[in-house]
C-alpha positions as CSV (number, residue, x, y, z in Angstrom):
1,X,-80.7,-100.3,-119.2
2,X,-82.5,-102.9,-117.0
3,X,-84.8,-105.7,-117.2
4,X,-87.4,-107.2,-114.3
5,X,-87.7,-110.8,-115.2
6,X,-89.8,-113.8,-114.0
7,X,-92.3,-111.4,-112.4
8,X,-96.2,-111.2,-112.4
9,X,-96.5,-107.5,-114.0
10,X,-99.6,-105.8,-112.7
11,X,-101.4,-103.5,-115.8
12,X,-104.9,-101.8,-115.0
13,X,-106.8,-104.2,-115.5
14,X,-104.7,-107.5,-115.4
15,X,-101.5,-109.4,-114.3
16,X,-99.3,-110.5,-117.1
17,X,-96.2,-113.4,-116.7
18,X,-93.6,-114.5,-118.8
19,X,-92.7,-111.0,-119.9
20,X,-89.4,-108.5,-119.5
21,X,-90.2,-104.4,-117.8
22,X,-87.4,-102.6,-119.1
23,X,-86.4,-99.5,-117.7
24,X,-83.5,-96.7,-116.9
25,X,-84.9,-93.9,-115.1
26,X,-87.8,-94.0,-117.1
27,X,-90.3,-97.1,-118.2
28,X,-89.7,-98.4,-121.9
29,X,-91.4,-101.3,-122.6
30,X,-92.8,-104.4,-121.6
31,X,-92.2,-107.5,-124.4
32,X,-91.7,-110.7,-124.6
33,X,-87.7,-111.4,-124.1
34,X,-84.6,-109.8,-124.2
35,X,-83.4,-111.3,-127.5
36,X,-80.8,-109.4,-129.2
37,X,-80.3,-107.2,-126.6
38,X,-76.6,-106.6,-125.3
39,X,-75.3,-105.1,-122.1
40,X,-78.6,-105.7,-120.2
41,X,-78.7,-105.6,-116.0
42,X,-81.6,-108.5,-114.9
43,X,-83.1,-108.0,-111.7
44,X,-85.4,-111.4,-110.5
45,X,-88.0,-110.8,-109.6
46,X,-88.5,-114.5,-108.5
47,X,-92.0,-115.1,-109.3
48,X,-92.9,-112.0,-107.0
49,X,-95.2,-109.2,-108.4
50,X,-94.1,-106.0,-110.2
51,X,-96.4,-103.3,-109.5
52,X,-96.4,-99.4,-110.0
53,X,-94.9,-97.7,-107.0
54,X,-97.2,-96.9,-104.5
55,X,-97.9,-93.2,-104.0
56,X,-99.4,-91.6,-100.6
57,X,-101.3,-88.5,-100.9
58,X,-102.2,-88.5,-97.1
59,X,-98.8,-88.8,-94.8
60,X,-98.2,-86.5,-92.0
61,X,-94.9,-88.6,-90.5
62,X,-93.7,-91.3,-89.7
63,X,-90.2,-92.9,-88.2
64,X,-90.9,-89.9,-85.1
65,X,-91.0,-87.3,-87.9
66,X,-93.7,-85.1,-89.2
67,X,-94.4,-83.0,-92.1
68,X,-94.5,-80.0,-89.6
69,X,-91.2,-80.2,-88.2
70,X,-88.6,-77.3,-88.1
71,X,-85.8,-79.2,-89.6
72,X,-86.0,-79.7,-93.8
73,X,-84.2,-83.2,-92.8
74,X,-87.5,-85.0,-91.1
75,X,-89.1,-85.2,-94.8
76,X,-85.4,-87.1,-95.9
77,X,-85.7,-89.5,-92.7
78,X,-89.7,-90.0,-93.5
79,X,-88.9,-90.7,-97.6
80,X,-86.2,-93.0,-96.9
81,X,-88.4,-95.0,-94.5
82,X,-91.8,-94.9,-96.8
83,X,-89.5,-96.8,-99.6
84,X,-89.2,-99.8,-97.6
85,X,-92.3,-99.9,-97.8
86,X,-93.2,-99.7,-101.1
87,X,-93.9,-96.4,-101.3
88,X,-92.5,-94.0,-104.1
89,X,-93.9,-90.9,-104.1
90,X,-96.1,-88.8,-101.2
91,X,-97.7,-85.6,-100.4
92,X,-96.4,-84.8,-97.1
93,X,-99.6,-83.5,-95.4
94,X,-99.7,-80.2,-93.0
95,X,-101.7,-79.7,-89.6
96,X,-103.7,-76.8,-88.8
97,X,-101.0,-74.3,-87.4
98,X,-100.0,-70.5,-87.2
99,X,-98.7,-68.4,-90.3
100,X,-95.2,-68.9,-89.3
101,X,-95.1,-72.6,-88.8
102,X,-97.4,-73.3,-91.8
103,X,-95.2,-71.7,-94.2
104,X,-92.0,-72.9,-93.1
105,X,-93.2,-76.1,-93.9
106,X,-94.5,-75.7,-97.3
107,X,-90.7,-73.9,-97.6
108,X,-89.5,-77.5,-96.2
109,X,-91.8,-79.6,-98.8
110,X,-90.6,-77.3,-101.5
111,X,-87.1,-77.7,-101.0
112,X,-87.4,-81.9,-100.7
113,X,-89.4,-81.8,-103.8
114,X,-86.0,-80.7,-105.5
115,X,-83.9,-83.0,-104.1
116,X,-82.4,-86.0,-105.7
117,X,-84.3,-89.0,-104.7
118,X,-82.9,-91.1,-101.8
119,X,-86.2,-92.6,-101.0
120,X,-90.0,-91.8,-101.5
121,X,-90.5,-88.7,-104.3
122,X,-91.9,-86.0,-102.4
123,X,-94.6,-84.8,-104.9
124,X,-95.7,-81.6,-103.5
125,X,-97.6,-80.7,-100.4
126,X,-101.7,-81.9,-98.9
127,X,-102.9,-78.5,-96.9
128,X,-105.4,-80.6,-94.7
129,X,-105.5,-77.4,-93.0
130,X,-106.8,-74.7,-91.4
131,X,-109.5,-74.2,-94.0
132,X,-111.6,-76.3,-92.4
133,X,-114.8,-76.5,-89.7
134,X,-113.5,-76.4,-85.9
135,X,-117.0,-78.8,-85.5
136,X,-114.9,-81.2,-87.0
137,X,-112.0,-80.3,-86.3
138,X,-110.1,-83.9,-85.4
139,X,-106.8,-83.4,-84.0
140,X,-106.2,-79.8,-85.5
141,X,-106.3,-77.3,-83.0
142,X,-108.5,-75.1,-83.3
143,X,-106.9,-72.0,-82.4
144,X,-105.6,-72.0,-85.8
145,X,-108.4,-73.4,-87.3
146,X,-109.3,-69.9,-90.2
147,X,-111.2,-69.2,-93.0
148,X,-109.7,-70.1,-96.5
149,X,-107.3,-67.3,-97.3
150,X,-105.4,-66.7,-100.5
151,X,-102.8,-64.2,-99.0
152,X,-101.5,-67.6,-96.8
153,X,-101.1,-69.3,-100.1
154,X,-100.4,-67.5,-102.5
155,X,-96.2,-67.9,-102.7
156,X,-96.9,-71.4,-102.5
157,X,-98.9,-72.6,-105.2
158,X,-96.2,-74.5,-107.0
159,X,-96.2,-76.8,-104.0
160,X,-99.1,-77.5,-103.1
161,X,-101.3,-80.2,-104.9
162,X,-103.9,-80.8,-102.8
163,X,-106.2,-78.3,-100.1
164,X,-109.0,-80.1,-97.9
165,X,-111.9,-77.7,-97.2
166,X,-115.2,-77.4,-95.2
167,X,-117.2,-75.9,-98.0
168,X,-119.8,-74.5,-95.5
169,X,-117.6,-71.9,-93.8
170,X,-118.5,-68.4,-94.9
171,X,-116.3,-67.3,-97.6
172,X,-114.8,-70.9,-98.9
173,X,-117.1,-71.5,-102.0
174,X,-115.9,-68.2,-102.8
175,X,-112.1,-69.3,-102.4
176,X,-112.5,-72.6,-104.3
177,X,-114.1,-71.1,-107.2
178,X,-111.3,-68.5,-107.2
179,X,-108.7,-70.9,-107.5
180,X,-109.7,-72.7,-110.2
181,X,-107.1,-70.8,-112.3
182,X,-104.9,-73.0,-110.6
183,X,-105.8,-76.0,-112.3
184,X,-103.3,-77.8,-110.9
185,X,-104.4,-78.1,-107.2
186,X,-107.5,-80.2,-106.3
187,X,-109.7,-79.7,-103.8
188,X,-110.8,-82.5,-100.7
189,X,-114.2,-81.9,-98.9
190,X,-112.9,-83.0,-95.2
191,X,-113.5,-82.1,-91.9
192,X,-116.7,-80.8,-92.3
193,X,-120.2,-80.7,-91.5
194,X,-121.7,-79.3,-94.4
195,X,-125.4,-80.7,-95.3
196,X,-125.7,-83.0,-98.2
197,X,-127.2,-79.7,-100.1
198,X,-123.8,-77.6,-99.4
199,X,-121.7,-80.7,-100.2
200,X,-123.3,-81.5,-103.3
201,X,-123.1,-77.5,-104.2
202,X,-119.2,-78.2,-103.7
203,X,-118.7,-81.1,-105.8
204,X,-120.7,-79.9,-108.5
205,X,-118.4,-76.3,-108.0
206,X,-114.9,-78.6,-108.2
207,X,-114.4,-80.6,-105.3
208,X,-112.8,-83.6,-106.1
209,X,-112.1,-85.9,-103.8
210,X,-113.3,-86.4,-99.9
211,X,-110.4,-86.7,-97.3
212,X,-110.6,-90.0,-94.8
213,X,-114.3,-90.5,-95.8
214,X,-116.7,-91.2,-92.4
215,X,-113.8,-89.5,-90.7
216,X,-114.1,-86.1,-89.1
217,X,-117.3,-85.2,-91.2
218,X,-121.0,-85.1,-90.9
219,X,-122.1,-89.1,-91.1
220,X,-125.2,-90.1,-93.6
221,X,-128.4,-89.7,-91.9
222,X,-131.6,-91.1,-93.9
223,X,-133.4,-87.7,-93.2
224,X,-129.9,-85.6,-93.8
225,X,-127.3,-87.7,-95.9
226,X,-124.6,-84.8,-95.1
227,X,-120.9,-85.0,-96.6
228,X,-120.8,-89.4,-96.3
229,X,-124.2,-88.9,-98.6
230,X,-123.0,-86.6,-101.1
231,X,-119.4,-88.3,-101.6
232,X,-121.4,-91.7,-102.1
233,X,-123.8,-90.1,-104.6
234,X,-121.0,-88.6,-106.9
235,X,-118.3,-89.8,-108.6
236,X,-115.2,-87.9,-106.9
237,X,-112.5,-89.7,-105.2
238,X,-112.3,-90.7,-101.6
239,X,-109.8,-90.9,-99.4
240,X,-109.9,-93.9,-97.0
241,X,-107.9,-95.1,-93.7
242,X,-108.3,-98.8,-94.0
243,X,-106.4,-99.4,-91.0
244,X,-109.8,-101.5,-89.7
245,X,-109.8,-98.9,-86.7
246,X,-110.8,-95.4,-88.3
247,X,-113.3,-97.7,-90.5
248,X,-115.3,-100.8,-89.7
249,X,-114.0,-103.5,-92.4
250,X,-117.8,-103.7,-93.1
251,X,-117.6,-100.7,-94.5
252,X,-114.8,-101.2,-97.2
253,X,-116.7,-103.9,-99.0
254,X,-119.6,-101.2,-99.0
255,X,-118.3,-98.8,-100.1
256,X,-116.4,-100.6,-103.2
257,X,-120.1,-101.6,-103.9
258,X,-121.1,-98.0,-104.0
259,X,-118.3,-96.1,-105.4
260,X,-116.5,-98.7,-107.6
261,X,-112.3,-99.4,-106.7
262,X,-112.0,-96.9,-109.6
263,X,-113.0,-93.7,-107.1
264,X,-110.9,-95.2,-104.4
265,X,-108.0,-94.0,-102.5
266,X,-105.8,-95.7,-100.0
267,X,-103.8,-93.2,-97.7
268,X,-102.2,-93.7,-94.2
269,X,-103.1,-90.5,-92.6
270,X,-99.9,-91.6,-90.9
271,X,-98.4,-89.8,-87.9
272,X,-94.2,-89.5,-86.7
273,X,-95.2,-92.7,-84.1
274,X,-95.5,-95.0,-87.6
275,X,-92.7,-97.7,-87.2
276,X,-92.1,-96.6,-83.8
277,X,-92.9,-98.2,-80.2
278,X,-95.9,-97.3,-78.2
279,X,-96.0,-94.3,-76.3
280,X,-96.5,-90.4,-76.2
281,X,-96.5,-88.6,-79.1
282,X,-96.7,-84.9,-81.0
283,X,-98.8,-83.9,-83.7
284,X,-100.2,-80.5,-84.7
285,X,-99.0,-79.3,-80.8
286,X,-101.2,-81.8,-78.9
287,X,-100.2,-84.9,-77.2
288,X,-101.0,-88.2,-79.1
289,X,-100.9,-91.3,-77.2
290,X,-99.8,-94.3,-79.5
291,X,-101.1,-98.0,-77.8
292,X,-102.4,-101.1,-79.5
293,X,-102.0,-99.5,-83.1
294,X,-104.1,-96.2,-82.6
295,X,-103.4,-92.9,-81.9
296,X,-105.6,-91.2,-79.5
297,X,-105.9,-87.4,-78.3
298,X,-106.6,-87.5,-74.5
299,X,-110.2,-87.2,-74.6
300,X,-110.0,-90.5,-77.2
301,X,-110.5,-88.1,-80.6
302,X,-108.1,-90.4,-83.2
303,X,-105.6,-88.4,-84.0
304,X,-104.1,-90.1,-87.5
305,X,-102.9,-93.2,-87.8
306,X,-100.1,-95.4,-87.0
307,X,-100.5,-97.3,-90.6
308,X,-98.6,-98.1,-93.7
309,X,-99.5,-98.1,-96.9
310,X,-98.5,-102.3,-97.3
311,X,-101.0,-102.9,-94.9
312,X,-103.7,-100.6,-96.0
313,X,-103.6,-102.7,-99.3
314,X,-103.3,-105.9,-97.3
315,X,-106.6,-105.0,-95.1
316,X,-108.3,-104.2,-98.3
317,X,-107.7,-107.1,-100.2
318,X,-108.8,-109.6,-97.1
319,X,-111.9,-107.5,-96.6
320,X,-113.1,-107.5,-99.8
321,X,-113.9,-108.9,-103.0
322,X,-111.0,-107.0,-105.3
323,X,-108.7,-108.3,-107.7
324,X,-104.8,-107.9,-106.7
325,X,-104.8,-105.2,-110.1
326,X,-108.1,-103.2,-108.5
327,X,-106.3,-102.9,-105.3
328,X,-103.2,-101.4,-106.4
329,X,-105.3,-98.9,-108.5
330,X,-106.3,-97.7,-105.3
331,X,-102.8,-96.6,-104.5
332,X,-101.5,-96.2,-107.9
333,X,-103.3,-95.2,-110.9
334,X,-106.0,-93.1,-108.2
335,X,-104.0,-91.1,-106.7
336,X,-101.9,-89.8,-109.1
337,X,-104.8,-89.0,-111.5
338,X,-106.2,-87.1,-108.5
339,X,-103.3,-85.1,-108.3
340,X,-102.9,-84.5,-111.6
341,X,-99.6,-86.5,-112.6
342,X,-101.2,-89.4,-114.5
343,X,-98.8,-88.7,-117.1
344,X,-95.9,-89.3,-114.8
345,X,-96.5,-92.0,-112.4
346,X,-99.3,-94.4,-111.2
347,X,-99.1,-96.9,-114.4
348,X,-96.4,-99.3,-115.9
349,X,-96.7,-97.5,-119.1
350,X,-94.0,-96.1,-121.4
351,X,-92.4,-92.9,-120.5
352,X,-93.7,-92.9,-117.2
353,X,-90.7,-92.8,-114.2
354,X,-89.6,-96.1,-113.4
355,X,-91.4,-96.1,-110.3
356,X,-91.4,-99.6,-109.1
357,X,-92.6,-101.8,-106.4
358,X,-91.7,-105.7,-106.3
359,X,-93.9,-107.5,-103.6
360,X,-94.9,-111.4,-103.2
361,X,-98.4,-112.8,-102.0
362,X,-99.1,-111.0,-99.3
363,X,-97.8,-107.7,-99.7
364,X,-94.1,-108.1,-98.1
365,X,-92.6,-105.9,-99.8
366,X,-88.7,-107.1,-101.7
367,X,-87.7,-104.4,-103.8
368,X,-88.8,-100.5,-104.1
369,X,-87.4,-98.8,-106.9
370,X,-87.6,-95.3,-107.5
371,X,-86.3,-93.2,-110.6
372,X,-84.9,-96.2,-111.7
373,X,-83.0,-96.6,-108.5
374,X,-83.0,-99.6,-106.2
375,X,-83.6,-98.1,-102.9
């Protein structure tokens, strides 16, 4: 067993002090002192916060690797370098690609779900494509841009936790109100230019969240609110890059005024060039050029981003008015109800993994712990 002490816990709704986490692989209480108790190992935490482990449900890469590579071993070089930064668990996300290449990596993310954690907990897999609308297509290429189809997914719905959709393509309502046998996937309205009437069908059908909100979707017009207008007037979750580039910082403090920190989610939308040097880059089979912390296709279109998760949660806080507890919902408690693992991560509670993030004022991160491992 082990104890975090002199730390500022962060619950839901408020930071506590002069209290004891204890933990083994799993979270068993947090109380007052560790009176009585024998055989004890104390981490310090030296007056630096203790947090839930951040979770990323939006990650194609980072440290030059990507979801989409060949090799099973690029998803155990990205987890070991998302700890550092706090990170504990992530969906590693999928581009738009052929058969072939699509479910080789879902084989990859299925296989690293298994393993023994060495770093991040890879969760399951985030289909951002190709079910989506080659009008907004982003970076996917659009070659491999289809409708949804079962038959591509159908050995892999153990894995996958989340699929983003474009709703207005011909034969997707049908698909998502299919799947809702599968309870256990959610569905993302993203790259898509569906009107506010076909968006708002697709909430009210089981869409859940909207992937990188303003990004790669029809924007809110006052004569035709599109996808921004129907995400806004709903209460599903939405993904957001607050990497101040995607999204004007204007826009964060406006949209926690609208939707509440509650419907929130941070994500990177991270590509392999994260923690790397400037320069030329793959994703999805096109060139990405990396300079001055963007990622740009040739013709300008971003093509993901080059941010962590830290700073994400650091632009957030300095751009608007949330408490330090409603900013690590965003990345904690959100997400993982999203996904459906509420019960197992996302929260300081007992009987949750002992999933653990120990950061000081401004988000540096000092310890990541993972299972109950220091990483």
């Amino acid at each position: 067993m082990k104890a975090i002490v002199n730390g500022k816990i962060i619950l839901k709704d408020e930071i506590i002090e002069n209290k004891v986490l204890l933990y083994d692989s799993k979270i068993i209480a947090i109380q007052d002192d560790l009176e009585h108790m024998q055989g004890v190992e104390l981490i310090d935490a030296d007056s630096c916060y203790v947090s839930p482990g951040f979770t990323d449900i939006h990650t194609h890469g980072a440290f030059g690797c990507d979801a989409m590579d060949e090799d099973v071993n690029a998803l155990s070089t990205i987890s070991k370098g998302l700890c550092q930064y706090g990170v504990t668990s992530f969906l590693p996300t999928t581009m738009s690609a052929d058969k072939k290449n699509l479910q080789r990596a879902l084989d990859n993310i299925r296989k690293a779900a298994s393993w023994e954690p060495k770093g991040a907990k890879v969760l399951g897999a985030h289909m951002e494509g190709p079910f989506i609308n080659p009008l907004r297509k982003g970076a996917h290429a659009e070659k491999f841009i289809i409708k949804a189809e079962y038959e591509l997914i159908k050995d892999y719905l153990d894995i996958i936790k989340l699929i983003t959709i474009a709703p207005e393509i011909e034969g997707n309502m049908d698909f998502i109100n299919d799947m809702h046998r599968h309870s256990h996937i959610s569905f993302s309205i993203g790259h898509s230019n569906a009107t506010y009437e076909e968006a708002l069908t697709a909430i009210e059908s089981g869409i859940k969240s909207a992937t990188h909100l303003f990004n790669a979707m029809a924007g809110m017009n006052h004569r035709e609110p599109g996808v921004v207008g129907a995400v806004l007037n709903s209460d599903i979750y939405c993904e957001l890059i607050a990497d101040k580039i995607h999204v004007h910082p204007v826009m964060f403090k406006l949209l926690m005024k609208v939707k509440g920190s509650d419907r929130i989610i941070l994500i990177t939308d991270a590509m392999r060039a994260t923690c790397m040097k400037q320069g030329v880059y793959d994703l999805g089979g096109q060139q990405v050029t990396v300079k001055q912390g963007s990622a740009r296709l040739a013709d300008g279109t971003l093509a993901g981003s080059v941010l962590r998760l830290d700073e994400a949660i650091r632009n957030i806080i300095e751009n608007t008015e949330l408490s330090l507890p409603e900013a690590i919902a965003t990345v904690t408690i959100n997400p993982a109800k999203l996904i459906g693992l509420y019960d197992e991560i996302g929260s300081l509670e007992a009987g949750k993994s002992a999933d653990i993030t120990i950061f000081d004022e401004k988000i540096n991160i000092k310890t990541t712990i993972i299972n109950g491992k220091q990483m």
